[in-house]
N, C-alpha and C positions, 0 to 999 in steps of 0.2 A: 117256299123256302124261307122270304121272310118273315112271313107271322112263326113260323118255327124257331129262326133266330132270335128273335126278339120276344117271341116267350121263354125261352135257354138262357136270355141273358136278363128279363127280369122277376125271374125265378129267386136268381140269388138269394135273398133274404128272405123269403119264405122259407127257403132249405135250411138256412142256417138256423131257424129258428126252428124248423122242425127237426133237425139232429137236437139241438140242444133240448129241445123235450123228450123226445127218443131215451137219449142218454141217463135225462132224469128218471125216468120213469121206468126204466130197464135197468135203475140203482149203477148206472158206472161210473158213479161217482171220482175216481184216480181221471179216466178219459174224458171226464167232463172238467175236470181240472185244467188237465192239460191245455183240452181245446179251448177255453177260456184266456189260459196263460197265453197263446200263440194267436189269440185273436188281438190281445193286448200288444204286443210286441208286433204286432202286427201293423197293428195301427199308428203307434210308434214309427214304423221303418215308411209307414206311407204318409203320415204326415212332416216325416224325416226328406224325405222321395222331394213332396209338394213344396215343398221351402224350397230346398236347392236346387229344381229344377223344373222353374213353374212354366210348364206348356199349354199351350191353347189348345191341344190335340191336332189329329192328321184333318180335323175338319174344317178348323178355323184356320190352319196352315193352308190344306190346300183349295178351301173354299170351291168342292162344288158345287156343282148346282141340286140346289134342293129336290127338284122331282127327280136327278138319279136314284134318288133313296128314298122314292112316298112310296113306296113299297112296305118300306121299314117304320116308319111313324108318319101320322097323322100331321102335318100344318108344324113345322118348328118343332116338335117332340125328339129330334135328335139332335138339335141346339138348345134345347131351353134352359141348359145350364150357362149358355154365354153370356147371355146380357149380365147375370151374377159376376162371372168369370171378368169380361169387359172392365166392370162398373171396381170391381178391387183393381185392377191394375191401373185405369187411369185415377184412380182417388176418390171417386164420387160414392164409391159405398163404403159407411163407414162404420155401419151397426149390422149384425148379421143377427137374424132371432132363428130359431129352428122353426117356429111358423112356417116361416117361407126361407128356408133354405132351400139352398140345389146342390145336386152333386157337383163339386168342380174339380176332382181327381185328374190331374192327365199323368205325370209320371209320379211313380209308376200305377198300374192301372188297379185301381180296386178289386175290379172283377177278377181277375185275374190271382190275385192273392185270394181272395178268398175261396175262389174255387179248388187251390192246392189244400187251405190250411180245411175243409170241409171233406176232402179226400181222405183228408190224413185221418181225420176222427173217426171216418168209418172205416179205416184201416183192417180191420180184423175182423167184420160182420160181412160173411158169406151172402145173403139175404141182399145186403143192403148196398155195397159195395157197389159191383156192375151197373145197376138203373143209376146211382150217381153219378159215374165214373163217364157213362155216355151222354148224362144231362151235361154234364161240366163239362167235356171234350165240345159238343156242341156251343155249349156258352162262350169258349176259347174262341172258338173260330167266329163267334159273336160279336166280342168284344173290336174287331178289326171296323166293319159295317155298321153295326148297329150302336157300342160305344165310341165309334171314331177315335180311338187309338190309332199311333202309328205301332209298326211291330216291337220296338222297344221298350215300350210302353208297357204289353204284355210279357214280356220277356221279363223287363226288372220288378214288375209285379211277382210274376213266379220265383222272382231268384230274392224278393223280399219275403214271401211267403217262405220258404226253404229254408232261409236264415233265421228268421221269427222260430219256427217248428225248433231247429235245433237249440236255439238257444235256451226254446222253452224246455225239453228234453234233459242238456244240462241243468237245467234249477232246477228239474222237478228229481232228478239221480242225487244231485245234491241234499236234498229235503230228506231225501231217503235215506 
């Protein structure tokens, strides 16, 4: 059940990247629009999220013990964005390069938005929809375990994902 998890939930960005070729390549161009715009707003509402409400996540909150979860990663692999996380909040890190960046998302949860706003692009592809739809449902329930979120976490990810979508929806009605 863990290596299951924790493939569902580092899937994500491979998917995303494989819709966005899908899209191009299947000429949907208007839907690749879209998805574009709401990955944007997206990101906006989560690095909106990470300002106002910067958490450590449910792991560094509740600090268990690491081999409840060697299941889920390897040696530190479901911390290894703390030491980053740590080192910006007491002041000691002051330059970030993307060389070595880490994910440090805790509210609201990345994964989480973007498995809606990835949803949403295959909205209307018969074929493609379903195998998504179970990858993501599985990655949701990832995100709790394997990104140590707490449930609200996941929650305002989705309800920034949702709001991102619509807004994109209205500009792109407006364009029209």
């Amino acid at each position: 059940v863990a290596a299951v998890l924790t493939a569902c939930y580092r899937s994500t960005s491979l998917l995303l990247i494989a819709i966005v070729v899908w899209l191009s390549v299947s000429e949907q161009d208007a839907r690749l629009a879209e998805l574009l715009a709401a990955l944007c707003l997206t990101f906006a509402g989560l690095a909106i999220g990470m300002i106002a409400v910067p958490t450590a996540s449910a792991f560094a909150h509740f600090a268990p013990a690491p081999e409840a979860f060697s299941n889920f990663a390897a040696a530190h692999g479901m911390w290894a964005f703390y030491p980053a996380f740590s080192a910006l909040r007491d002041g000691s890190l002051t330059v970030i390069t993307f060389a070595s960046a880490e994910g440090i998302v805790g509210f609201p949860s990345f994964h989480s938005a973007l498995g809606v706003v990835t949803l949403w692009a295959l909205r209307s592809c018969r074929r493609l929809f379903p195998p998504v739809l179970a990858l993501n449902a599985v990655m949701l329930v990832a995100v709790l375990p394997v990104g140590g979120h707490h449930l609200s976490e996941l929650i305002a990810g989705v309800m920034t994902a949702v709001a991102a979508i619509a807004l994109a929806r209205v500009i792109a009605d407006e364009r029209r």
